[in-house]
C-alpha positions as CSV (number, residue, x, y, z in Angstrom):
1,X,103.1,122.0,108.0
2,X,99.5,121.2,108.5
3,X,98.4,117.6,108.5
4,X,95.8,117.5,105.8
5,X,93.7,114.7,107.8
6,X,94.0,115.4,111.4
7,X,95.1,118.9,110.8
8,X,97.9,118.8,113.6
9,X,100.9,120.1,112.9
10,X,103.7,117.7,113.9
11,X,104.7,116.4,111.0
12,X,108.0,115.0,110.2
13,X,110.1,115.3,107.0
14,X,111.3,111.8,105.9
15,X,114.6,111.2,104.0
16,X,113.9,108.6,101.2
17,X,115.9,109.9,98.4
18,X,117.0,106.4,98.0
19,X,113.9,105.0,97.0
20,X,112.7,108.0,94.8
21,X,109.6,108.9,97.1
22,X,111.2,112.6,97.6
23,X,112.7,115.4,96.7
24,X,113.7,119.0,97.8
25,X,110.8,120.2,95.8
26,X,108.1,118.5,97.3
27,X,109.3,116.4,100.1
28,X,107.7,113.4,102.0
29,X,105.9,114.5,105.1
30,X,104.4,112.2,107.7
31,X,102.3,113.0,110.8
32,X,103.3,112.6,114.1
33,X,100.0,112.0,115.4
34,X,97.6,110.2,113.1
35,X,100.5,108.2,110.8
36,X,99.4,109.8,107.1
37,X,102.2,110.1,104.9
38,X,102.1,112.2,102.1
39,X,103.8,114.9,100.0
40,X,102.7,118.0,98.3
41,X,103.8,118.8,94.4
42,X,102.5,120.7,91.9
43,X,100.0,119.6,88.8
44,X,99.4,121.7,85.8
45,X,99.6,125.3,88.2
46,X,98.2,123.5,91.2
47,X,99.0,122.0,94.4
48,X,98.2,118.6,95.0
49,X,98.1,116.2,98.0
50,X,99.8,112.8,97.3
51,X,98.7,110.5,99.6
52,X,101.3,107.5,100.1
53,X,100.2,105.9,103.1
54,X,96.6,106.5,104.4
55,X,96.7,107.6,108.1
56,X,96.5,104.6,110.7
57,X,93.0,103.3,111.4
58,X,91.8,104.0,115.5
59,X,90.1,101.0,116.9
């Protein structure tokens, strides 16, 4: 899957079924390269981007 900030695609599925972030639906997604976490589920017909942890700041 494409990373929606960095656009690479080396993303990694997380497991955290224990802590409610995920599910087999729309599961927790974080890129390799820039650090975003986020998931994809669908509102009212649409898909939306979930962001749970902004990608990590360059310095």
């Amino acid at each position: 899957m494409k990373c929606p900030n960095c656009g690479d695609r080396t993303a990694v599925d997380l497991d955290t079924h224990s802590s409610g972030f995920s599910a087999d639906e729309s599961p927790v997604k974080e890129c390799g390269t820039c650090g975003l976490v986020w998931r994809i589920t669908m509102k009212a017909g649409e898909n939306v981007i979930d962001i749970i942890k902004p990608a990590d700041s360059k310095e």
